[in-house]
C-alpha positions in Angstrom: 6.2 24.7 8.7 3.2 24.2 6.1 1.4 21.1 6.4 -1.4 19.6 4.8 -4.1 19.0 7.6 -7.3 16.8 7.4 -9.5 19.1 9.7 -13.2 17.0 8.2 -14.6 14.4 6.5 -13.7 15.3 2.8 -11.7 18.4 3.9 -7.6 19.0 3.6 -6.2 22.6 4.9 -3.1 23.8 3.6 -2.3 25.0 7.3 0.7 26.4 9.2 1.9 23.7 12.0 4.4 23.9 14.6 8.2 22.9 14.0 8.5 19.4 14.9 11.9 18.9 17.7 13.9 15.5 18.1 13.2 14.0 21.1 15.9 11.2 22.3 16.5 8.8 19.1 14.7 10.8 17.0 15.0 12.4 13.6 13.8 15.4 11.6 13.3 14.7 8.1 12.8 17.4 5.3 9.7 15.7 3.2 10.9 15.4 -0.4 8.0 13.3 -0.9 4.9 11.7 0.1 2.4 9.2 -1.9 -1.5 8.5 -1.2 -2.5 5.7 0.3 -5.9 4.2 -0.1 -5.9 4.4 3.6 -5.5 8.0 3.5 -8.1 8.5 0.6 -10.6 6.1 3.1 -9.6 8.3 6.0 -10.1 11.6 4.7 -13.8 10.3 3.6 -14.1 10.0 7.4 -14.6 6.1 7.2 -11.1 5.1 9.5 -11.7 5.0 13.3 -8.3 5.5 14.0 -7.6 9.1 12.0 -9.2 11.6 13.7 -9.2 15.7 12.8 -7.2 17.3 13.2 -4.5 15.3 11.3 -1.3 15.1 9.2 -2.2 12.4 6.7 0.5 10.1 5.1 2.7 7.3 5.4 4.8 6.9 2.0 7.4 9.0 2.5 11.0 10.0 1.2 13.3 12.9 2.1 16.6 14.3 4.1 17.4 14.2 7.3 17.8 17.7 8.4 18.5 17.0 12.1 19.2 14.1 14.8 19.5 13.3 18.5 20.2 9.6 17.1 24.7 9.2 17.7 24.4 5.9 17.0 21.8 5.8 14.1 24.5 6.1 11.4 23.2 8.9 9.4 23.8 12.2 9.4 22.3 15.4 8.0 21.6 15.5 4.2 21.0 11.5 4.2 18.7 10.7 1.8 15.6 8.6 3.5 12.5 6.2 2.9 10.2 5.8 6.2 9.1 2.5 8.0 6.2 4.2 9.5 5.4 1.7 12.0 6.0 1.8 15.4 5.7 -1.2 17.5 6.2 -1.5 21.4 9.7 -3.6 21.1 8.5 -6.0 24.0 6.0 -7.9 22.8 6.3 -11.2 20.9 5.1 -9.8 17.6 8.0 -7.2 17.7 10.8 -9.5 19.1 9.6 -12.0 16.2 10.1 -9.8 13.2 6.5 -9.0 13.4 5.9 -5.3 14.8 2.9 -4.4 12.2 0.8 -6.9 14.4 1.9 -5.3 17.5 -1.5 -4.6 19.6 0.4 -0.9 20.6 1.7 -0.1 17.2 1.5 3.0 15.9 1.4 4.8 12.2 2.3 7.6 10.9 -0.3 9.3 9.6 -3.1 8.3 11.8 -1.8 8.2 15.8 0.9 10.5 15.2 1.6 13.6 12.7 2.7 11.6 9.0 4.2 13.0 6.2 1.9 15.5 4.1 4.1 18.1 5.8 7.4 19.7 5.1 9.0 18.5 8.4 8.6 14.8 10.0 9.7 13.7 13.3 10.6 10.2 13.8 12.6 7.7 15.5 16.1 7.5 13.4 15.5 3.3 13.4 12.8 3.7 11.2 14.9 5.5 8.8 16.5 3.4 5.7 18.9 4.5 3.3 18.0 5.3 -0.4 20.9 4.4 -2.6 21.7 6.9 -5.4 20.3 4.8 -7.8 16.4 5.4 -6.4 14.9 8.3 -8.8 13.9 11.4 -7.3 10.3 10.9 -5.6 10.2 6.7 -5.9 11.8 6.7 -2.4 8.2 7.0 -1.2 6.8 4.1 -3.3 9.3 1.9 -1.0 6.3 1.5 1.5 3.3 0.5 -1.3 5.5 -2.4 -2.3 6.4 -3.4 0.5 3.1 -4.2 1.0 2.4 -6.1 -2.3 5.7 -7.9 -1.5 4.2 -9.4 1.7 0.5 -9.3 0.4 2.2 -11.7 -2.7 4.3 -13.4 -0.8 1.6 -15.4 1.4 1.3 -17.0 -1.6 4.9 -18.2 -2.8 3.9 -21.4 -2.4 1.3 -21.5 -4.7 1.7 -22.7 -8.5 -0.6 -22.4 -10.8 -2.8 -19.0 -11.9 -3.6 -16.4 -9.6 -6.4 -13.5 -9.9 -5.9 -9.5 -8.1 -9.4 -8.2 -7.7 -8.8 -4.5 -7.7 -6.1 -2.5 -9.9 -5.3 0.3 -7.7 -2.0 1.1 -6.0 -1.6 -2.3 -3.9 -3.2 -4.2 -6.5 -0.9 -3.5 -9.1 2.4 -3.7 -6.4 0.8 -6.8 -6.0 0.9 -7.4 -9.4 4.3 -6.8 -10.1 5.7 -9.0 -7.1 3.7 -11.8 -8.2 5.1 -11.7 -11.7 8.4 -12.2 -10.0 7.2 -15.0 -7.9 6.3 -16.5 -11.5 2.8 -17.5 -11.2 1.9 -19.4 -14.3 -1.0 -16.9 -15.2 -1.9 -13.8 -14.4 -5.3 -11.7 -14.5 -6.8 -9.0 -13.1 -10.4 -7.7 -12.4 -11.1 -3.7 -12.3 -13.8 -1.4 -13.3 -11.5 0.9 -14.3 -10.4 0.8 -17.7 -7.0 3.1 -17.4 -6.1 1.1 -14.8 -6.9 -2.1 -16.6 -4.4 -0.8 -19.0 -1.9 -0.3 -16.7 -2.1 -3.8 -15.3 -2.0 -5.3 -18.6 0.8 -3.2 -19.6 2.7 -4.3 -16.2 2.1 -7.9 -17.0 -1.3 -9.0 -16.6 -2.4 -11.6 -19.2 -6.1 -10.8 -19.3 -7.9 -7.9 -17.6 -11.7 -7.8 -17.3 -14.3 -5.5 -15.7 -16.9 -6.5 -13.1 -19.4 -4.6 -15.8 -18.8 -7.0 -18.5 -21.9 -9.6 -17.8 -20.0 -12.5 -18.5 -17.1 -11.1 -16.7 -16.8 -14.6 -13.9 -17.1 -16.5 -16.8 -14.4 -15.5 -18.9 -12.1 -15.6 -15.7 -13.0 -19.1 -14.8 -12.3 -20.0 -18.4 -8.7 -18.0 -18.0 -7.8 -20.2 -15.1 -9.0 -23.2 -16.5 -11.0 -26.1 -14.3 -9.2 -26.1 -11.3 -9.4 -22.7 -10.6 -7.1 -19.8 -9.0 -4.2 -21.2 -7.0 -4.7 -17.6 -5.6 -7.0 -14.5 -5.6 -5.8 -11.7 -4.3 -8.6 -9.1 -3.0 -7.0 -5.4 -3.0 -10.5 -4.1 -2.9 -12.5 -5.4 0.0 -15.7 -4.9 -1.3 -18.8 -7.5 -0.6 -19.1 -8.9 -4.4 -15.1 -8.7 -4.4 -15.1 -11.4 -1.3 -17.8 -13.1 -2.6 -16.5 -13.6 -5.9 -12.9 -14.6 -4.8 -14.6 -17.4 -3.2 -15.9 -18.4 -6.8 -12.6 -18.0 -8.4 -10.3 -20.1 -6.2 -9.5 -23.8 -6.9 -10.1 -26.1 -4.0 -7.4 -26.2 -0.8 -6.7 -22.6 -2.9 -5.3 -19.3 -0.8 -7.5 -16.2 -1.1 -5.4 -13.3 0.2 -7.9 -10.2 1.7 -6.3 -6.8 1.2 -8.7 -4.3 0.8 -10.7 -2.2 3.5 -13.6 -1.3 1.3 -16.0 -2.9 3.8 -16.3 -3.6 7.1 -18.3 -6.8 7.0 -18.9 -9.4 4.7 -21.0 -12.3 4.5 -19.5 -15.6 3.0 -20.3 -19.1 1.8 -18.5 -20.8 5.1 -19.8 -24.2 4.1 -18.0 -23.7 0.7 -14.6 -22.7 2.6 -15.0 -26.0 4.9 -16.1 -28.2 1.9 -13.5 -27.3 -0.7 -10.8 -26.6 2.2 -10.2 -23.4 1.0 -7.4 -21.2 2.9 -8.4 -17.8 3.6 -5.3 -15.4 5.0 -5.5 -11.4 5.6 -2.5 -9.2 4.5 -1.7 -6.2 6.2 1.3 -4.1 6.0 4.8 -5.7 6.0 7.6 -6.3 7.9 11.4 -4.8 7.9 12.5 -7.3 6.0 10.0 -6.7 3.0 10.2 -2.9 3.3 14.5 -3.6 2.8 13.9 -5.5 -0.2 11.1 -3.3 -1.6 14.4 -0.5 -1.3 16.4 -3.1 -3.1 13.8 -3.7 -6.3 13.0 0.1 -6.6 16.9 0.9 -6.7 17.6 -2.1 -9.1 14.5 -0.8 -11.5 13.3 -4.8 -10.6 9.7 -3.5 -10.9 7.8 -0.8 -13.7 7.4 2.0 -11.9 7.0 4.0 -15.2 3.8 5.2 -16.9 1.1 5.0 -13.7 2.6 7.6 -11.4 1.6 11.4 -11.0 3.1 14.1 -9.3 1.2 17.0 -7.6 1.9 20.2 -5.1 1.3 19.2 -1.7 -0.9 22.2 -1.1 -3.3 20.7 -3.6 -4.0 17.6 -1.7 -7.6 18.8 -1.4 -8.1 18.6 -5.5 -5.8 14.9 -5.9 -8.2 13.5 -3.4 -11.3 14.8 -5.3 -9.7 13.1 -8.4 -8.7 9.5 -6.6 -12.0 9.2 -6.0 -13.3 9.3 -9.2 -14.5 6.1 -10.8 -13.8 7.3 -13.9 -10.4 9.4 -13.7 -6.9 8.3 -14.2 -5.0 9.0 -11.6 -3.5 5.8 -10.0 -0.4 6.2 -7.5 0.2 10.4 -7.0 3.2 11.9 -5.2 2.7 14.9 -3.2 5.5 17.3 -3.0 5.8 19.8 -0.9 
């Protein structure tokens, strides 16, 4: 098969790569399509310590099963397929509790094993769901992105009030859209971006400001009003991101970190312990948010329109030049092989 390799830092090989075989439980699935993950865009800059060259990048994924060694799994060849991507160790309490993405031995596709920038994925046929008819052709593989702004939203559902998403990439603006159906009271965004400041605003966000703009804190305290955020969302993960979330959240508030942009981070902790304010990370999602994230892309619940690109999978090395641009437009791109 052909399969997308990252082989350097900054460097993506349209390569040949051996058949993958299913071992016990296991399917093969025909890739019909795979998104980019910021993950993947941070790995192939060489800044992940756990995707090492050489590498099949990618974890969105959506295609057909061509073959199984799974009797029991309930599909069958030609079944059309989203991926969970995670693999957890089944004996641990994280897994037994729902909980496999905190698994200390889980495992990714994409970055301990061979993901889906390919034309042929092996996995285990339980991580296989079902994509009704209704999914369009190629949003199968936006299942896993929202299922992460599902969960990433969801630590907050029992907030009222405004909340702030610093950062309108991908996961910001899943975010986005899951917290409009939670039916926070106000909704704003901060991004540098101005195509993607549209895109938020045109997906729901009430005001959308840039970190450029010198009265930029200002004009999003005045948004929230005196108390402050019931929540701020960080999809960035940036120093002055952190930093400024602190600023933005009302006292006994819930800031939500996200983003990977930085390792470390100082912060205020005197602020945190004086204003009580709750501070929660958000990573991945669990099987119950990656069923309902099938669910809302199948229903149309959530504007997928407008924001999505599609691209050849051999040109993976041009689509990550362009995410990287501060100034370009792509957003959320499919990769087709």
């Amino acid at each position: 098969m052909k399969a997308l390799v990252y082989t350097a830092p900054r460097q993506l090989e349209w390569q040949d790569w051996p058949n993958p075989r299913p071992g016990p439980g296991d399917a093969v699935v025909r890739v019909k399509s795979a998104a980019v993950c910021g993950s993947d865009v941070h790995g192939w800059l060489g800044h992940s310590r756990g995707r090492k060259p050489p590498l099949i990048l990618g974890h969105e994924i959506e295609g057909e099963v061509v073959e199984l060694d799974a009797p029991q799994s309930g599909f069958a060849p030609g079944a059309r397929v989203t991926v969970y991507p995670l693999l957890g160790c089944d004996r641990c309490a994280y897994c037994e509790s729902g909980r496999d993405y905190l698994c200390a031995q889980r495992k990714l596709l994409g970055m301990h094993m061979p993901g889906g920038f390919a034309e042929l994925l092996q996995v285990p046929a339980k991580n296989l769901y079902a994509l009704p008819a209704e999914v369009e052709p190629a949003h199968g593989a936006l299942v896993e992105p929202l299922a992460c702004g599902l969960h990433m939203a969801g630590l907050a559902a029992q907030e009222r009030g405004a909340a702030v998403i610093l950062g309108a990439g991908s996961i910001g603006l899943m975010c986005l859209l899951a917290a409009r159906q939670m039916g926070f009271a106000k909704l704003a965004v901060l991004e540098v971006n101005p195509h993607r400041s549209a895109v938020a605003l045109k997906l729901g966000a009430e005001l959308a400001v840039s970190p450029r703009d010198p009265d930029h804190v200002q004009r999003l305290q005045d948004y929230s009003g005196a108390d402050g955020y019931a929540a701020v969302f960080d999809a960035a993960g940036f120093t002055p991101t952190r930093q400024l979330a602190l600023r933005l959240v009302r006292s006994a508030g819930l800031v939500v970190f996200a983003g990977l942009g930085e390792q470390e981070t100082p912060l205020d902790c005197v602020e945190i312990v004086r204003r009580e304010i709750r501070i929660a990370g958000s990573f991945a999602y669990n099987r119950s948010h990656f069923q309902k994230a099938v669910d809302w892309v199948a229903s149309r619940r959530v504007d997928l329109s407008g924001w999505i690109s599609e691209a050849k999978l051999a040109d993976g090395q041009q689509v990550f030049e362009d995410l990287i641009d501060p100034a370009g437009t792509r957003i959320k791109v499919i990769l087709r092989p």
